[in-house]
VEXPASE-977416 format. One line per field, with one value per residue (C-alpha): residue number from 1; residue in one letter; z, y, x negated. Coordinates in nm, 4 decimals. Example, Ala and Ser with C-alpha at 12.3 -4.5 7.8 and 13.67 -1.06 7.14 Angstrom:
REM VEXPASE-977416
dotor	(1|2)
midren	(A|S)
z	(0.7800|0.7140)
y	(-0.4500|-0.1060)
x	(-1.2300|-1.3670)
END
This chain:
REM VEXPASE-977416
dotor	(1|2|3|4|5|6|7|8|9|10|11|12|13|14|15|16|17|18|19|20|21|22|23|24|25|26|27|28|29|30|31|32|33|34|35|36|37|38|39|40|41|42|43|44|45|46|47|48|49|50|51|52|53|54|55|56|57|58|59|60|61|62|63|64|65|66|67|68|69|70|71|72|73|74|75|76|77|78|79|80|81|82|83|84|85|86|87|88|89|90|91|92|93|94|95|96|97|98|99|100|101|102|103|104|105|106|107|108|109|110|111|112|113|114|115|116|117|118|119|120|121|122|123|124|125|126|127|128|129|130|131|132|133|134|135|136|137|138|139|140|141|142|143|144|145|146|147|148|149|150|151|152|153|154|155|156|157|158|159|160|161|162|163|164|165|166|167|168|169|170|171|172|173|174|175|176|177|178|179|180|181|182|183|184|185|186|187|188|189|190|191|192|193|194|195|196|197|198|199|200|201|202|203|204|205|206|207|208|209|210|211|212|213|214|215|216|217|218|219|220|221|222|223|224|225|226|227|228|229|230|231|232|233|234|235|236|237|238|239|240|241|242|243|244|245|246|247|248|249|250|251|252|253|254|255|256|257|258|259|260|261|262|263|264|265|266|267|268|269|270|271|272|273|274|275|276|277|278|279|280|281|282|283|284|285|286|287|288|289|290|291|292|293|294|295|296|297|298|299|300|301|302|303|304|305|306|307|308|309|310|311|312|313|314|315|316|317|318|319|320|321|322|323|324|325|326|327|328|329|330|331|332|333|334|335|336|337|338|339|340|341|342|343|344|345|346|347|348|349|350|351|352|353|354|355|356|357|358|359|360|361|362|363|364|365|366|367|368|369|370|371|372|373|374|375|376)
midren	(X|X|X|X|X|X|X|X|X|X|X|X|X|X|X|X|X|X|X|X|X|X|X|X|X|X|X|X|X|X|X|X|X|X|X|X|X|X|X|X|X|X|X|X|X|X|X|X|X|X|X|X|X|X|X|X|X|X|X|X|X|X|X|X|X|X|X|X|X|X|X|X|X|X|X|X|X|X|X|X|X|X|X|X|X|X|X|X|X|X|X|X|X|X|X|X|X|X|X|X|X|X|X|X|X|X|X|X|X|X|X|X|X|X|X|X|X|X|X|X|X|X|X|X|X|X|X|X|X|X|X|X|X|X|X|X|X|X|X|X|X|X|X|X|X|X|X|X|X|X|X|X|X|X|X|X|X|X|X|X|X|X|X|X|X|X|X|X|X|X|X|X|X|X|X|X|X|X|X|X|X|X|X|X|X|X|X|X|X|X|X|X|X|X|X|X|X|X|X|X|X|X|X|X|X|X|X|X|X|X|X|X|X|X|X|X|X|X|X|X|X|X|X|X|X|X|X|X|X|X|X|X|X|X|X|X|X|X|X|X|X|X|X|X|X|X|X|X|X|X|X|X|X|X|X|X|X|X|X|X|X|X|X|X|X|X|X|X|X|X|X|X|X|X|X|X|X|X|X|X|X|X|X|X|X|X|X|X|X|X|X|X|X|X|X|X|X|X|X|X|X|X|X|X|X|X|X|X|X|X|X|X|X|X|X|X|X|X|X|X|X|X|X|X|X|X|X|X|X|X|X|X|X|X|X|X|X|X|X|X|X|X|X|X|X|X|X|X|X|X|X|X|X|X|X|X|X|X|X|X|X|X|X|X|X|X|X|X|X|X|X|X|X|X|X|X)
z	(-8.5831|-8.6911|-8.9049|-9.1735|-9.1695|-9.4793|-9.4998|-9.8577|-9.7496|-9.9385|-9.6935|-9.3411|-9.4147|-9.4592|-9.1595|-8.9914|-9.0621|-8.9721|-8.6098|-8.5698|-8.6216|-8.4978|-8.0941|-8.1488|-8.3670|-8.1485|-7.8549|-8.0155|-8.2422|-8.3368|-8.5395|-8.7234|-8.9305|-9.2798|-9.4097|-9.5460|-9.5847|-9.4461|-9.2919|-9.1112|-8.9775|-8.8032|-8.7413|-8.6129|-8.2679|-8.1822|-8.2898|-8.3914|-8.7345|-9.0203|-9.2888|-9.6534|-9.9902|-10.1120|-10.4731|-10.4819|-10.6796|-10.7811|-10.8416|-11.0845|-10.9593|-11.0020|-10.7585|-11.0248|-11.0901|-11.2802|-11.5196|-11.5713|-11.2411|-11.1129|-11.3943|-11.3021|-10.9018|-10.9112|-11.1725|-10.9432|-10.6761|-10.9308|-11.1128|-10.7570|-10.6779|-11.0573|-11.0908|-10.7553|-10.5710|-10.2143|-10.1511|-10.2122|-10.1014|-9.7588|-9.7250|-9.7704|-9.5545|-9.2819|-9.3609|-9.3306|-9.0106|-8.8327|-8.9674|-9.0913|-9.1907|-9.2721|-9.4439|-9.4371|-9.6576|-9.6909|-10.0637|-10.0056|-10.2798|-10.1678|-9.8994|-10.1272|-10.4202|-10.1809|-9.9571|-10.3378|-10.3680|-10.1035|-10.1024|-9.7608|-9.7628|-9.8076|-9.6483|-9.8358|-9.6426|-9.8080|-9.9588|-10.3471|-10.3162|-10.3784|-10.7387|-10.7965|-10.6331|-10.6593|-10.9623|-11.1550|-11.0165|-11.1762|-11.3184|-11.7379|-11.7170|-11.4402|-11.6660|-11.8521|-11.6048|-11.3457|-11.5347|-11.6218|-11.2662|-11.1471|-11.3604|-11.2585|-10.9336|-10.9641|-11.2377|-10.9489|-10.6537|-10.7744|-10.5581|-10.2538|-10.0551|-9.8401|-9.9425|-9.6418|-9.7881|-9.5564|-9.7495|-9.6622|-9.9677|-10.0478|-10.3562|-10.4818|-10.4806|-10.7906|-10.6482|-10.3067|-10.0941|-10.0655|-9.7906|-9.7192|-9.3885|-9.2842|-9.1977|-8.9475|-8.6639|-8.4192|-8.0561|-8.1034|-8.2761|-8.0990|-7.7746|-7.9393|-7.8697|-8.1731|-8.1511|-8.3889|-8.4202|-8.6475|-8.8534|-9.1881|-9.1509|-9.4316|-9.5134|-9.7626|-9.8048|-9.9724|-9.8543|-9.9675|-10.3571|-10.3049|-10.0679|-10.3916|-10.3883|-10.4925|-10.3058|-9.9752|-10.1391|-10.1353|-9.7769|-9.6651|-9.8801|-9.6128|-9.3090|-9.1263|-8.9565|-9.1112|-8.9461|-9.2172|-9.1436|-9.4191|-9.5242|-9.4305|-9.2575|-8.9036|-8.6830|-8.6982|-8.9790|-9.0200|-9.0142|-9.0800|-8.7967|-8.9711|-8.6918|-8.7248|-8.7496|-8.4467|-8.4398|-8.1210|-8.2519|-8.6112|-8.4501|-8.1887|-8.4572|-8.7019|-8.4144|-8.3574|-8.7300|-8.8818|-9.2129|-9.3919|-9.7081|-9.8414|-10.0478|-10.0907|-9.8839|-9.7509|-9.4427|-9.3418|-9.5500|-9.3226|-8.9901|-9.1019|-9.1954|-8.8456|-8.6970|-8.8902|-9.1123|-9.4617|-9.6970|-10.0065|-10.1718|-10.3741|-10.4874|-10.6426|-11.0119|-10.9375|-10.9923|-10.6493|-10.4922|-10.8116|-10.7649|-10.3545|-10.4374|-10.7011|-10.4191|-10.1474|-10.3946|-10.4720|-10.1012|-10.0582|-9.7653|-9.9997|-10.3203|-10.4731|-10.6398|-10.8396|-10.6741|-10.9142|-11.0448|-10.6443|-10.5797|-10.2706|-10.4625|-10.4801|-10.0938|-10.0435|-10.2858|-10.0525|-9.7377|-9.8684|-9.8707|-9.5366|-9.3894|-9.6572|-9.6192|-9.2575|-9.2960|-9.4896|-9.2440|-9.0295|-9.2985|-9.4357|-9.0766|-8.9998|-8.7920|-8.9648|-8.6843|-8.4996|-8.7747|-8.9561|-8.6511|-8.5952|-8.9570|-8.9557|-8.6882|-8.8648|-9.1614|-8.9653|-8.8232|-9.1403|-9.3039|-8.9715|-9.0146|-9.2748|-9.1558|-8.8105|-9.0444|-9.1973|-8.9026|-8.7549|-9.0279|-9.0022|-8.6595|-8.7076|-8.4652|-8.5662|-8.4489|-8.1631|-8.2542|-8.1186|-7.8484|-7.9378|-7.7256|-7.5036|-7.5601|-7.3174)
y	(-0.3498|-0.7607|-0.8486|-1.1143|-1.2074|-1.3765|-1.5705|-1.7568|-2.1237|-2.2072|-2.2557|-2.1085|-1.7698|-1.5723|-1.7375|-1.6368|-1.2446|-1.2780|-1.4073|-1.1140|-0.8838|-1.0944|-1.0735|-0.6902|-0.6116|-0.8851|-0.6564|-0.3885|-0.5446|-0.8966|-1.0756|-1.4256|-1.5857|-1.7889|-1.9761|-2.3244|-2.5524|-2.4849|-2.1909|-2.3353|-2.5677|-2.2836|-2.0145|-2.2944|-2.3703|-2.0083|-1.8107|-1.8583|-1.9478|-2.0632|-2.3244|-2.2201|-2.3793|-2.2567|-2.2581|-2.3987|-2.5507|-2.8827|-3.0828|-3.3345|-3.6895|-3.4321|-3.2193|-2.9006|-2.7659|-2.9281|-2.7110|-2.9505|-3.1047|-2.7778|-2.6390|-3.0075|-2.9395|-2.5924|-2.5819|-2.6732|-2.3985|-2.1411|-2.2081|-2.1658|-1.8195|-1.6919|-1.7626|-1.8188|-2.1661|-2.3351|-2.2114|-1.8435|-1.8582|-2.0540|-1.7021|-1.4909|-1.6497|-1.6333|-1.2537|-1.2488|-1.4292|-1.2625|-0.8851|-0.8256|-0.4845|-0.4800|-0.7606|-0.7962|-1.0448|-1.1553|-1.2633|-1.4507|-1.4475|-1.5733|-1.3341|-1.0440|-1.1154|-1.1734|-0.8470|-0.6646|-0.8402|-0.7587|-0.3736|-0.4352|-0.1888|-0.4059|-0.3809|-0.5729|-0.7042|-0.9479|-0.9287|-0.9859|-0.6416|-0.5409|-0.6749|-0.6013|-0.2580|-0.0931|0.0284|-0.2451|-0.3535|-0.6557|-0.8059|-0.7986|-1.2048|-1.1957|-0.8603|-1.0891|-1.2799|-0.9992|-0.7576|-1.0672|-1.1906|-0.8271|-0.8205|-1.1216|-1.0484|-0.6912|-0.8289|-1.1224|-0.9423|-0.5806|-0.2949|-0.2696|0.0800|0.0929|-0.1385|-0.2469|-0.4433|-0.6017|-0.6584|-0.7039|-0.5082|-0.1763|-0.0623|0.2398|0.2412|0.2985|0.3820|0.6330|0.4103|0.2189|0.2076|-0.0379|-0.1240|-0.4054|-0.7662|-0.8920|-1.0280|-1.2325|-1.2607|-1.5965|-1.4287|-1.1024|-1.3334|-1.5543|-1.4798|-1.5385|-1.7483|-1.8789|-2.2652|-2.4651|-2.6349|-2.5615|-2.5250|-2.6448|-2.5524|-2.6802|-2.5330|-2.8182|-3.0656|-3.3995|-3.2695|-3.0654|-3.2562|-3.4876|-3.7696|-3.5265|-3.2681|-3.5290|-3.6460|-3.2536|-3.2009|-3.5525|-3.4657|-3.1451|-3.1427|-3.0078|-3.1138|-3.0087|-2.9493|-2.9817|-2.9018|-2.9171|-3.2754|-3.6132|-3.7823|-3.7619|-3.8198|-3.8069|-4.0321|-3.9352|-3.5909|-3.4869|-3.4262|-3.4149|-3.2201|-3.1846|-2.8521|-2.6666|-2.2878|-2.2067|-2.4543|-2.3866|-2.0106|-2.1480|-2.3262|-2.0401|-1.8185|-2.0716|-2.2036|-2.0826|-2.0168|-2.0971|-2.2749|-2.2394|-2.1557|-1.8157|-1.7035|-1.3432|-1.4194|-1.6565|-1.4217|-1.1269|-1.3544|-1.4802|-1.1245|-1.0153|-1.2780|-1.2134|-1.5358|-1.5952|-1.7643|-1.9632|-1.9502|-2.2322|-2.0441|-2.2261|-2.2078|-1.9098|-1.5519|-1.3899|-1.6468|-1.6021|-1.2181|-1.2548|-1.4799|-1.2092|-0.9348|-1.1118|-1.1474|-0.7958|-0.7042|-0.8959|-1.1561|-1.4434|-1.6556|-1.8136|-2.1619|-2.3825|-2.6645|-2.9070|-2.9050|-2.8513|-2.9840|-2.9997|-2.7361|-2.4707|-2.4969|-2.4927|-2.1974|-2.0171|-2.1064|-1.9254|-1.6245|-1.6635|-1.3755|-1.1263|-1.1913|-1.1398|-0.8053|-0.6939|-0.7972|-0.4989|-0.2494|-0.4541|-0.5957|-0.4465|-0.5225|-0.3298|-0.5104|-0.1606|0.0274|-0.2396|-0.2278|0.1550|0.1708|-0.1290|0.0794|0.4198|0.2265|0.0608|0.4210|0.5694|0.3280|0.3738|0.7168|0.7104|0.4435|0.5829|0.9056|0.7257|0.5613|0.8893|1.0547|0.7290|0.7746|1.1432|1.2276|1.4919|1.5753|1.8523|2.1846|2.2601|2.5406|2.8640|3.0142|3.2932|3.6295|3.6816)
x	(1.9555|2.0437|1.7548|1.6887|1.3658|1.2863|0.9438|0.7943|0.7497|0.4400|0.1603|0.1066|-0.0239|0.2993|0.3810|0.0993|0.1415|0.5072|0.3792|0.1476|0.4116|0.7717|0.7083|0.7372|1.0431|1.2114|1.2044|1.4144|1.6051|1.8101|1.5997|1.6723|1.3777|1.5056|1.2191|1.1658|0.9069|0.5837|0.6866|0.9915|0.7907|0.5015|0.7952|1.0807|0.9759|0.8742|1.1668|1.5157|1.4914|1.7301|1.6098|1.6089|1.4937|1.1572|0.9846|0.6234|0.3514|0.3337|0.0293|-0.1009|-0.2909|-0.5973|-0.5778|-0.5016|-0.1264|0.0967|0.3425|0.5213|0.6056|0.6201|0.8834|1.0823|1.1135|1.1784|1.4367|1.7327|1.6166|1.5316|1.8683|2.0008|1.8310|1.8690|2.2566|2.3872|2.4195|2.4462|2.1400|2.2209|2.5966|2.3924|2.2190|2.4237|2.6641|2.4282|2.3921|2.7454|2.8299|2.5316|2.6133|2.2756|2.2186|1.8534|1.5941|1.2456|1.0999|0.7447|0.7263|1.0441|1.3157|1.6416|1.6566|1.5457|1.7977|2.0793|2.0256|2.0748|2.3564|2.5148|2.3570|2.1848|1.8391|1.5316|1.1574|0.8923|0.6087|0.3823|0.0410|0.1503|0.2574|-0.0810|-0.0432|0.3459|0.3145|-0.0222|-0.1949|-0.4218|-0.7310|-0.8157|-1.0873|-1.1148|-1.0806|-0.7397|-0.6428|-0.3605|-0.2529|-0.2181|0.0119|0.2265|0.2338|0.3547|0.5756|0.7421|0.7528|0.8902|1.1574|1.2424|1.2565|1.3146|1.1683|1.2682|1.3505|1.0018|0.6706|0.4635|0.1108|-0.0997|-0.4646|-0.8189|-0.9575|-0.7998|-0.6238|-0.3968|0.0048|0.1476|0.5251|0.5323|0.7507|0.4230|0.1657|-0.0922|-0.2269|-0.5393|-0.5308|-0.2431|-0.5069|-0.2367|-0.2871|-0.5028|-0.7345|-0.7769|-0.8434|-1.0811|-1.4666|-1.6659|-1.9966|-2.2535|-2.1717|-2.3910|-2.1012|-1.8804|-1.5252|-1.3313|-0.9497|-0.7155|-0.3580|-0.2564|-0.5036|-0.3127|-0.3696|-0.7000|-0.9237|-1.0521|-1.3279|-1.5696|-1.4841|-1.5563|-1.8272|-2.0103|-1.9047|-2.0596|-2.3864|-2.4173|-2.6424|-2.4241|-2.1093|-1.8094|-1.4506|-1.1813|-0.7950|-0.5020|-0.5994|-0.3857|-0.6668|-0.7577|-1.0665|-1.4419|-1.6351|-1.9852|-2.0560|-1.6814|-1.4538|-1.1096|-0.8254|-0.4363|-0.2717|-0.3057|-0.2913|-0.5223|-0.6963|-0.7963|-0.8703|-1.0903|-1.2679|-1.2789|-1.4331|-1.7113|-1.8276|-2.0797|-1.9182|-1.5671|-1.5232|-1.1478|-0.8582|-0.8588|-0.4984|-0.5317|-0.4469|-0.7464|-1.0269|-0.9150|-0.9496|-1.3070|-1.4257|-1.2865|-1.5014|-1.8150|-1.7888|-1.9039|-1.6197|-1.7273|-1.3449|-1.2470|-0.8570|-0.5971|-0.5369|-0.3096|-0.3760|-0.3590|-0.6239|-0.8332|-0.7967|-0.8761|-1.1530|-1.3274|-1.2398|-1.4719|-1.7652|-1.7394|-1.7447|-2.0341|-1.8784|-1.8960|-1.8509|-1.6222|-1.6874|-1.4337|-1.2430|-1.2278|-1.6396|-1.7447|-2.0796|-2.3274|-2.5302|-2.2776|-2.2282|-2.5998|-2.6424|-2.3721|-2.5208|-2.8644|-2.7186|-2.5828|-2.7519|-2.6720|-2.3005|-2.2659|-2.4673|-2.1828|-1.9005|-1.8415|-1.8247|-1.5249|-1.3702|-1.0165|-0.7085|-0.3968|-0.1561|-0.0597|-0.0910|0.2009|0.4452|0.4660|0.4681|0.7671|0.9406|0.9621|1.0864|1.3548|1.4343|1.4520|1.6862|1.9082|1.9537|2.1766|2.3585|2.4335|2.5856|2.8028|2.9378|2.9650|3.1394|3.3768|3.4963|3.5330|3.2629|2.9991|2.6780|2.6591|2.5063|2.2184|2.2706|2.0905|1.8675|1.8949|1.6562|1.4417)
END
């Protein structure tokens, strides 16, 4: 089949489940990527890949979201995506001149509102589903915020004919096109050999806005060293070792910290359980990291902390309980990577099926009877 691929451009970890899963359907079918932004930029050089706007947060001079820049930069795109624009008549052009018959979208809207309307069957793959999709699980103070946030998301991007949800905590569909499956663990990190380093490794989505005076000042306070990615800065200076994006990298140096302190993306909290390590999750002022980061103190593989009132005491305080957190690990640890691509396959087949029908009944052909067997 000609897929669209559609991936959300907001940080790296759609990306990264889209890489776990990509080398796969590409050797059965005719795949095309569309992403933008962060995602373009991971995805681009690896696979063919077409570059499409993307809605994100904006931030304030403190580090914390800003409604109103975000409502300011997004309202040309979401104008675009709500009431048609170049950037939807861009899509589904390319759906057009490439004959896609089939999307897959991780949490990515342009491709999902254009594959309705042109009436071309749909595959959702993202985490989010897990609040759009699956019955409430949320916490009495996220209780609000989650049953608005699945709402918007269901009333933006609809729901689509089969529901793949890739999670590292469990939870319980609420419509029966749904199935969820483990972590996506990608070839780096299956190959990786965990060890028991004696520094911190610190991650930032959106480290140019989040990596704040104070928040240096904590990590400096530590006597440890501390390897941060996602910021601007580069090179060591005192006890920090500040790196550049690099995905064998950042998994080599997830494999060998001794814990993780970070936003709280899916993606990276299934990798560190896989490898055993503790995360102290600082989320984003966004209700899917706040709901990840109650989920891993619940588990008992971390804590979460605020971002913007971070001190050297709440680190410590995590670090204490080191010991108890990696205890927990294995009962939690999961790779749902096969498990997503045979289930990805028998989707694809099952949307197929009536497709190849059709074309059959088109051309006049119909299927052969099956011969009946002789008596013995």
């Amino acid at each position: 089949m000609r897929i669209a691929y559609g991936v959300m451009g907001y940080g790296r970890g759609h990306a990264m489940r889209t890489m776990s899963v990509l080398p796969a359907l590409m050797q059965e079918h005719d795949v095309t990527v569309f992403a933008g932004a962060d995602a373009y930029d991971v995805l681009a050089p690896r696979f063919p890949t077409v570059r499409i706007p993307t809605i994100g947060y904006q931030y304030n001079d403190g580090g914390s979201h800003s409604l109103l820049r975000t409502v300011r930069r997004n309202f040309a795109p979401m104008s675009d995506l709500l009431f048609g624009g170049a950037g939807t008549e861009q899509v589904a052009n390319e759906f057009r001149q490439r004959g896609i018959n089939l999307v897959i979208s991780d949490s990515e809207a342009w491709t999902h509102r254009v594959s309705q309307k042109l009436g071309i069957p749909r595959i959702s793959f993202d985490h989010v589903g897990i609040i759009a999709y699956c019955k409430p699980h949320f916490p009495a103070d996220l209780w609000a915020l989650g049953m608005r946030d699945a709402w918007g998301y269901r009333s933006l991007m609809g729901v689509p004919e089969r529901i793949l949800i890739s999670s590292f905590y469990p939870a319980e569909p609420a419509y029966p096109q749904v199935k969820i499956v483990g972590p996506m663990l990608r070839d780096e990190v299956l190959k990786a050999q965990p060890a028991n380093g004696d520094y911190l490794l610190a991650y930032f989505n959106k480290g140019e806005h989040q990596y704040l005076p104070h928040v240096d000042r904590a990590l400096r306070l530590l006597d440890c060293k501390v390897v941060v990615y996602g910021t601007p800065h580069r090179g060591e200076d005192e006890n920090l070792d500040f790196r550049a994006p690099s995905v064998e990298g950042f998994v080599r140096d997830l494999a060998g910290c001794r814990a993780v302190l970070s936003t709280a993306g899916n993606q990276l909290i299934g990798e560190a359980i896989h490898f055993g390590k503790p995360i102290l999750a600082v989320p984003e002022d966004a209700f899917e990291q706040r709901l990840n980061a109650h989920m891993i103190e619940r588990m008992g593989v971390g804590m979460r902390a605020d971002l913007m009132q971070l001190t050297p005491s709440d680190i410590d305080h995590f670090m204490g309980s080191h010991a108890w957190y990696v205890s927990n690990m294995r009962e939690h640890a999961g790779n749902g990577r096969v498990e997503a691509i045979e289930t990805l396959r028998r989707y694809i087949n099952e949307i197929a099926q009536p497709r190849r029908r059709v074309a059959a009944s088109r051309s006049g052909a119909l299927p052969r009877p099956v011969a009946a067997r002789r008596s013995a």
